[in-house]
DSSP file (Angstrom, degrees, kcal/mol; ACC not computed):
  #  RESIDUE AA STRUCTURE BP1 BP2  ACC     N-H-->O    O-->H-N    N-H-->O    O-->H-N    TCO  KAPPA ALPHA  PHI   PSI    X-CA   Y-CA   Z-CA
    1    1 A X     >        0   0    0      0, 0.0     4,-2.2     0, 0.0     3,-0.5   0.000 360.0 360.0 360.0 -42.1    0.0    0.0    0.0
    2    2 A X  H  >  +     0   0    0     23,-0.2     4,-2.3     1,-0.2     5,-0.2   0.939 360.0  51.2 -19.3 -69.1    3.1    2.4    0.4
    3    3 A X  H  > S+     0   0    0      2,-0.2     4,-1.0     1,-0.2    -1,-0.2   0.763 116.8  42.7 -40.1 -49.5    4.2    1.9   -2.8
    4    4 A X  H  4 S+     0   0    0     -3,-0.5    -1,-0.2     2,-0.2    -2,-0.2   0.719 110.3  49.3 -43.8 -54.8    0.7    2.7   -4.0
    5    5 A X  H  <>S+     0   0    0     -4,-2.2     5,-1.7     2,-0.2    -2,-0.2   0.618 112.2  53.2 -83.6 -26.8    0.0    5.3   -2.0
    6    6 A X  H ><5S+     0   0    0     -4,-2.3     3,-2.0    -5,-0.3    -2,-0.2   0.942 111.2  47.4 -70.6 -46.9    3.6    7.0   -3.1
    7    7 A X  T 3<5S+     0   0    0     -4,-1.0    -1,-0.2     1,-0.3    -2,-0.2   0.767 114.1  44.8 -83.4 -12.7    2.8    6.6   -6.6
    8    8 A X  T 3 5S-     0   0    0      2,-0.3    -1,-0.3    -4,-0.1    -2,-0.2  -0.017 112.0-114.3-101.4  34.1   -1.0    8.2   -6.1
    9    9 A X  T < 5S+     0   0    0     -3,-2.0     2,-0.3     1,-0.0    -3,-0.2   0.765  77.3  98.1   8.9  86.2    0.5   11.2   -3.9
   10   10 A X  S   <S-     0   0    0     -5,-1.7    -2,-0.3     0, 0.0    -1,-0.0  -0.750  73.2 -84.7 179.5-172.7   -1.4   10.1   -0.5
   11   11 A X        -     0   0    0     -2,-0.3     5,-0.1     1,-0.1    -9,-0.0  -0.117  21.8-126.8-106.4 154.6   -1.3    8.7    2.1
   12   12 A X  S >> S+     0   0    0      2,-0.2     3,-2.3     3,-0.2     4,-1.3   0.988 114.3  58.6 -47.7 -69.1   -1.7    4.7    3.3
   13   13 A X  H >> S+     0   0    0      1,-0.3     3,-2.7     2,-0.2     2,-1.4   0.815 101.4  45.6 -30.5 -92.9   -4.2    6.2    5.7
   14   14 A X  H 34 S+     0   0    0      1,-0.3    -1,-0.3     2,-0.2    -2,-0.2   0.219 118.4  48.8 -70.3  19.6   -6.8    7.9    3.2
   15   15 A X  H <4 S+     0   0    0     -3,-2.3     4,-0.3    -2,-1.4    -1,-0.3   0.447 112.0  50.6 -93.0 -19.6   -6.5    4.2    0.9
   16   16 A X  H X< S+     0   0    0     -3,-2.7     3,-1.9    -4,-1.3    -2,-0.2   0.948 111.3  41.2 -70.0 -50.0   -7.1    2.7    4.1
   17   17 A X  G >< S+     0   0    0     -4,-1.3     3,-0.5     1,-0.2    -1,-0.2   0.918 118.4  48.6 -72.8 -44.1  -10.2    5.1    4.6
   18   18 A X  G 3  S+     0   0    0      1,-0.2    -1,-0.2    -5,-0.2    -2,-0.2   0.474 110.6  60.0 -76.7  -5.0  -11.3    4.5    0.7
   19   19 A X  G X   +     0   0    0     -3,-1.9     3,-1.3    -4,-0.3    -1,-0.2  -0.252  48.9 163.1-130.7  53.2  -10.8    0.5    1.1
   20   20 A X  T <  S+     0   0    0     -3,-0.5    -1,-0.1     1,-0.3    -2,-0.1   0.514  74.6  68.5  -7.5 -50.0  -12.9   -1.2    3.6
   21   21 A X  T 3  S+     0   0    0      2,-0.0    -1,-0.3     0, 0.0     2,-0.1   0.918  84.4  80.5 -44.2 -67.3  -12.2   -4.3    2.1
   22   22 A X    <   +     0   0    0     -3,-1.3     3,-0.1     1,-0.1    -3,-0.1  -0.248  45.3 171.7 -38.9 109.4   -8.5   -4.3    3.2
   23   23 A X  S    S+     0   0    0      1,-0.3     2,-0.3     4,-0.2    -1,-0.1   0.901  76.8  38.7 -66.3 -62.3   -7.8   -5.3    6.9
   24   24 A X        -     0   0    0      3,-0.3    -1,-0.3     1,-0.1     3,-0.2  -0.787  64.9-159.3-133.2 130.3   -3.8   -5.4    6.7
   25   25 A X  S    S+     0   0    0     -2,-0.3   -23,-0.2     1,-0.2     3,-0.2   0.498  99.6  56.0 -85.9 -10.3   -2.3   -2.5    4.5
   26   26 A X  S    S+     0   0    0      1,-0.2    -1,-0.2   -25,-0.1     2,-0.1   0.116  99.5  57.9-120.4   7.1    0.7   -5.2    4.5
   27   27 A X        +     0   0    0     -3,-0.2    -3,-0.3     2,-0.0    -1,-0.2  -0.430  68.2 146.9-133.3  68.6   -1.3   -8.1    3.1
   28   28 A X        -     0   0    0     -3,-0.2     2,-0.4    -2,-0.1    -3,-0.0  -0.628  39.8-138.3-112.1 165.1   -2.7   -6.5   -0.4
   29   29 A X    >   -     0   0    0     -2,-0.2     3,-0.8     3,-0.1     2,-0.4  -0.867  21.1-106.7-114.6 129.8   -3.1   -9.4   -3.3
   30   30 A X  T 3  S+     0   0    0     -2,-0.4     3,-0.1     1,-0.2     0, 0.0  -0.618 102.0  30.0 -87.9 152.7   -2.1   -8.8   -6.7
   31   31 A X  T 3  S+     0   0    0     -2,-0.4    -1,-0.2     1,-0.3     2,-0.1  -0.386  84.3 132.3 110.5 -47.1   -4.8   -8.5   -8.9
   32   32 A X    <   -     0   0    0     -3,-0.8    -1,-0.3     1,-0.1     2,-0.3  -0.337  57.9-120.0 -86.5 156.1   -7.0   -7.1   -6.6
   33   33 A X        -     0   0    0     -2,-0.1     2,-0.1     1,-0.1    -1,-0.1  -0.500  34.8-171.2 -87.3 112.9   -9.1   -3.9   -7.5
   34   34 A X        -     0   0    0     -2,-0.3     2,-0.3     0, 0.0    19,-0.3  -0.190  28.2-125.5 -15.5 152.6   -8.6   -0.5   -5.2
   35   35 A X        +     0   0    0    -20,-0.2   -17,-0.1    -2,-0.1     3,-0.1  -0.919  26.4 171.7-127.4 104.5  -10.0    2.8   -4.7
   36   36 A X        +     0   0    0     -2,-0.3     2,-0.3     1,-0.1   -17,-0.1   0.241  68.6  18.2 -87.3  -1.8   -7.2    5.4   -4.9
   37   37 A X        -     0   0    0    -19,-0.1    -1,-0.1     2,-0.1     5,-0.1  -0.972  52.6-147.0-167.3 150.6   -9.9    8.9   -4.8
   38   38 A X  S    S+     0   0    0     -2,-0.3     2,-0.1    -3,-0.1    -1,-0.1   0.191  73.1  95.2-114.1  20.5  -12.7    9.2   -3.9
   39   39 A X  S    S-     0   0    0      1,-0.0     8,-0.2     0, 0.0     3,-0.2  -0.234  84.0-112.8-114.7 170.4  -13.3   11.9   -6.7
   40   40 A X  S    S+     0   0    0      1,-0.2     7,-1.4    -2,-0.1     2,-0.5   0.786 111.5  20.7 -84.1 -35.7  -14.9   11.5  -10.4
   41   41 A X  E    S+A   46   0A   0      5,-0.2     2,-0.4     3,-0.0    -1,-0.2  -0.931  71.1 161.0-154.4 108.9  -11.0   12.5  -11.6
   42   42 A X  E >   -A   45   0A   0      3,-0.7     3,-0.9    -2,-0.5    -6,-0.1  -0.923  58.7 -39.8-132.5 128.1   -7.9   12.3   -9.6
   43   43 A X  T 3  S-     0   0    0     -2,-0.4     2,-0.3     1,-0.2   -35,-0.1  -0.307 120.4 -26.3  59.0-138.5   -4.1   12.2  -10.9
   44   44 A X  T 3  S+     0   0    0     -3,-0.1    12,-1.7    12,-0.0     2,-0.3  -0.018 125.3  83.2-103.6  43.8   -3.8   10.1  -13.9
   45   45 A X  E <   -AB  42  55A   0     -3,-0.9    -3,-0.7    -2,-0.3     2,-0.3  -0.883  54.6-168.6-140.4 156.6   -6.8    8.0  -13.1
   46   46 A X  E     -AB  41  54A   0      8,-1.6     8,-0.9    -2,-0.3    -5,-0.2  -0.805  23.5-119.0-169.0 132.3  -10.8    8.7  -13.8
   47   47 A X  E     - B   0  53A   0     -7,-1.4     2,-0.2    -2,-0.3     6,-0.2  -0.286  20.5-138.3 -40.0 134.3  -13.9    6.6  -12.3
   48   48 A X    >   -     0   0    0      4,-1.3     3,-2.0    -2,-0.1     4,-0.4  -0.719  32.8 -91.7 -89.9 160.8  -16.3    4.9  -14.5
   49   49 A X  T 3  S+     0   0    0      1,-0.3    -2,-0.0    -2,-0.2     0, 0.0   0.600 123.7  47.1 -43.0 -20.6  -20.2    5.0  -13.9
   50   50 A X  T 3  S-     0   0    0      2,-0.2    -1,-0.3     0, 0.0     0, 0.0  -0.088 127.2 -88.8-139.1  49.0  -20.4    2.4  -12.2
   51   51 A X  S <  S+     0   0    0     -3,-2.0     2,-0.5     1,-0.2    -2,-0.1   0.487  77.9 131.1  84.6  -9.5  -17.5    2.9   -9.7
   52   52 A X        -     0   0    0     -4,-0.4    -4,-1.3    -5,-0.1    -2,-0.2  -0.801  58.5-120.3-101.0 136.3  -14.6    1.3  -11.5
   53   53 A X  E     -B   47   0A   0     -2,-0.5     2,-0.4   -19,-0.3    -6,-0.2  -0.141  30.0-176.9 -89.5 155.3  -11.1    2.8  -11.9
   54   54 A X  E     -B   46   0A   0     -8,-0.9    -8,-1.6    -6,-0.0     2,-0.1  -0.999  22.1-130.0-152.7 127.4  -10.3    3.2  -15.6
   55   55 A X  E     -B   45   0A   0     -2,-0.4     2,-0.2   -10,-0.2   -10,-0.2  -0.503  25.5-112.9 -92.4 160.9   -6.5    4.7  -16.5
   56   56 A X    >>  -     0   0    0    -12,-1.7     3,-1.1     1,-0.2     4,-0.6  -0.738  22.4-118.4-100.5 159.8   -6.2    7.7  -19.0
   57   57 A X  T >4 S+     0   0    0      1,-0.3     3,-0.6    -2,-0.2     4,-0.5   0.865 107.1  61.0 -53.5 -45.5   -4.6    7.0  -22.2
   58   58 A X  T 3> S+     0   0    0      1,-0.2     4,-1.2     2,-0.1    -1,-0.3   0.101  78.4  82.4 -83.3  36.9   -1.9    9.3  -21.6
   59   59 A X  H <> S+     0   0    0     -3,-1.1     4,-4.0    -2,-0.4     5,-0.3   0.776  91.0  51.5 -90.1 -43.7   -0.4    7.8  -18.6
   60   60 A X  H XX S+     0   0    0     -4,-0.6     4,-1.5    -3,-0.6     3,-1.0   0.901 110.2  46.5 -33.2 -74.7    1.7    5.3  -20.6
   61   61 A X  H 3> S+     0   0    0     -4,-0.5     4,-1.0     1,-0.3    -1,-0.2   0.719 111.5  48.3 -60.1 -35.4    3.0    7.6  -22.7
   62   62 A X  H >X S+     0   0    0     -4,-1.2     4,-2.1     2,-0.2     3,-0.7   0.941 115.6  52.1 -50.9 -45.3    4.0   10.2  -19.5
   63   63 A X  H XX S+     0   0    0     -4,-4.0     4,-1.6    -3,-1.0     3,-0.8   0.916 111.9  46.3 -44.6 -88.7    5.5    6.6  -17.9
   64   64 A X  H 3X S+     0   0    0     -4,-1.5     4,-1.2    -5,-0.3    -1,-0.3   0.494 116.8  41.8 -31.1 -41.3    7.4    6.2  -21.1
   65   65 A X  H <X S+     0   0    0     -4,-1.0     4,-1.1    -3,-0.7    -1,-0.2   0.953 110.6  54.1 -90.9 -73.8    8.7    9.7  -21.2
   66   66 A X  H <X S+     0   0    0     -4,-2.1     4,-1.1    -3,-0.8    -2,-0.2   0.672 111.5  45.6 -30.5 -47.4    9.4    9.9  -17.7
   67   67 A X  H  X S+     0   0    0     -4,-1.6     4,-1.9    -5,-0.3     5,-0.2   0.936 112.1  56.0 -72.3 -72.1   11.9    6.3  -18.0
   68   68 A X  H  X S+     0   0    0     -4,-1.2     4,-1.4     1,-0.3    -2,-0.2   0.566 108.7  40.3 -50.3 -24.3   13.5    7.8  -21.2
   69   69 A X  H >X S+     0   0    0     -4,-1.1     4,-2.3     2,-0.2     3,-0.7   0.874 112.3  59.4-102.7 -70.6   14.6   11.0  -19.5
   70   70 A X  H 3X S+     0   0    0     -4,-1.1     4,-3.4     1,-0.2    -2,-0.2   0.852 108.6  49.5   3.1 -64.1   15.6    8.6  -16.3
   71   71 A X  H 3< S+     0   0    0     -4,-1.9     4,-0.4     1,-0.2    -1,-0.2   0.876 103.2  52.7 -75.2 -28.1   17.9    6.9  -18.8
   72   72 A X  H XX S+     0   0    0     -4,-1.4     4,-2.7    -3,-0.7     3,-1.3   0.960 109.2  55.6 -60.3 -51.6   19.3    9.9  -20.1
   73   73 A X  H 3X S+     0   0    0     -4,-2.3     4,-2.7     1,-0.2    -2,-0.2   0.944 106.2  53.5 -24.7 -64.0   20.2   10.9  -16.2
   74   74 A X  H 3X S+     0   0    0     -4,-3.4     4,-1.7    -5,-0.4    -1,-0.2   0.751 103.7  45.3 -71.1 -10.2   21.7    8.2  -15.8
   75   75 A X  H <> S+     0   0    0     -3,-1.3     4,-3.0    -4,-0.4    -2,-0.2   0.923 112.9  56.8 -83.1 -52.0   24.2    8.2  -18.6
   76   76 A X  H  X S+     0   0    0     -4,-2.7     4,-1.2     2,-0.2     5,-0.3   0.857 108.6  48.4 -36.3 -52.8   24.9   11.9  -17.6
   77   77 A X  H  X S+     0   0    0     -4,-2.7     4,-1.9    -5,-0.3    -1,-0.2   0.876 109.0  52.3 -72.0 -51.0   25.7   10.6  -14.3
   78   78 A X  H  X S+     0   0    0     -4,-1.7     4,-1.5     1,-0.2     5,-0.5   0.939 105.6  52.0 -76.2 -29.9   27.8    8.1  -15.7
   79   79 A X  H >X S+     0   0    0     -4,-3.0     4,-2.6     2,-0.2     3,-1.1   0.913 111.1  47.0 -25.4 -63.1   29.9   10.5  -17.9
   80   80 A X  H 3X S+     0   0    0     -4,-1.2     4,-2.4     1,-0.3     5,-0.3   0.916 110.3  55.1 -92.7 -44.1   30.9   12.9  -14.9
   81   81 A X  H 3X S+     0   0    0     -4,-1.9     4,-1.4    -5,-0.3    -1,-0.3   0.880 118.2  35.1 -66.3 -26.0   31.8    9.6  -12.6
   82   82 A X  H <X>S+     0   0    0     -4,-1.5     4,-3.2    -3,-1.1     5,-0.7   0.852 122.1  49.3-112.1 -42.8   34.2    8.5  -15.3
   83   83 A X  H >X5S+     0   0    0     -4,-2.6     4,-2.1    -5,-0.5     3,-0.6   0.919 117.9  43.2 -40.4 -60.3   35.2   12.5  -16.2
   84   84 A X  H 3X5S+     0   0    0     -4,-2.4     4,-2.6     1,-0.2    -1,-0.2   0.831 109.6  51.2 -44.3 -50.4   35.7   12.9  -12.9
   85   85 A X  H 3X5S+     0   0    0     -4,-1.4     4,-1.1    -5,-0.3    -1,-0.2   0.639 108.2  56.2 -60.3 -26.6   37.6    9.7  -12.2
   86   86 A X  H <X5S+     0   0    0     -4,-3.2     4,-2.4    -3,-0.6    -2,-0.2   0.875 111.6  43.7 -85.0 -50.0   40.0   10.6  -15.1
   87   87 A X  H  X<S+     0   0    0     -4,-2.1     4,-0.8    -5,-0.7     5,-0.3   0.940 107.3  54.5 -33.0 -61.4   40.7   14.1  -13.2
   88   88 A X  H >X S+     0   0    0     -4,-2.6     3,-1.9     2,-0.3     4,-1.9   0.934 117.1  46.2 -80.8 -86.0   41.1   12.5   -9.8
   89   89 A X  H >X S+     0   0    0     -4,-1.1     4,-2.2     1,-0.4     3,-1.0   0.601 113.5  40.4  10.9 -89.3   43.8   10.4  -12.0
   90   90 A X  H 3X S+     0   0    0     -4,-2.4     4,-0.8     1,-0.3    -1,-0.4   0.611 111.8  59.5 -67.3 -36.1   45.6   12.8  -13.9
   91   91 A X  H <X S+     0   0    0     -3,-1.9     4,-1.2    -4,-0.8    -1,-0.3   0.690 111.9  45.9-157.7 -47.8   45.5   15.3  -10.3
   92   92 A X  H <<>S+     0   0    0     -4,-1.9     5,-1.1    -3,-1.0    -2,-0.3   0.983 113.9  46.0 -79.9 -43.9   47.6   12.1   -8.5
   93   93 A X  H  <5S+     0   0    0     -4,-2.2    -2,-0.2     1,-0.3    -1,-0.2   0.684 113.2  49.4 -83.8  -4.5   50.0   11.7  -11.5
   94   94 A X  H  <5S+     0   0    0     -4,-0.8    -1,-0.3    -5,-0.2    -3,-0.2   0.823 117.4  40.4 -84.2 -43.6   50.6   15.5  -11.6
   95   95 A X  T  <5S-     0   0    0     -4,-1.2    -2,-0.2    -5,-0.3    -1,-0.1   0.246 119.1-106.0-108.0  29.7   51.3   15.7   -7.8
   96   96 A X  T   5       0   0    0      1,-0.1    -3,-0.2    -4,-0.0    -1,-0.1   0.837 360.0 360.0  56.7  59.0   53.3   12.5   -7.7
   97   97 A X      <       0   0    0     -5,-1.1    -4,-0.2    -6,-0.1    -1,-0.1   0.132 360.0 360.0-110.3 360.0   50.6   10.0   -5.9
């Protein structure tokens, strides 16, 4: 339910309050169906009539967008560790390390 609750900005407590069903916030089953709002439209999610959560089309594509830029971070990140690490190098061979 953490996990959940991280990824819907709120809290364990207000899924708790929106899921009767649920006893143990630490015993949730995959597969089974949630209430993340208690609104017609919340975050990247919107109710159907008849109470069931339905995902917007554009959430994929933000996910996908969202990794892709991730992976670029992380290539940047590795660049400057090995840029750096060639400094740190060259900074001992200069000053006779």
């Amino acid at each position: 339910m953490h996990s959940i609750a991280q990824a819907y900005n709120t809290t364990v407590s207000d899924l708790m309050d929106l899921n009767s069903q649920i006893s143990n916030p630490h015993r949730i089953h995959v597969g089974e169906r949630i209430k993340v709002s208690s609104g017609d439209r919340w975050g990247h999610n919107e109710w159907s009539s008849n109470n069931e959560w339905v995902r917007n089309q554009w959430h994929g594509n933000d996910h996908h967008r969202g990794h892709a830029e991730f992976q670029r971070g992380q290539e940047e990140f590795r660049r400057g560790q090995a840029e750096f690490q060639r400094g740190h190098e060259e900074y001992l061979k200069h000053h006779g390390w």
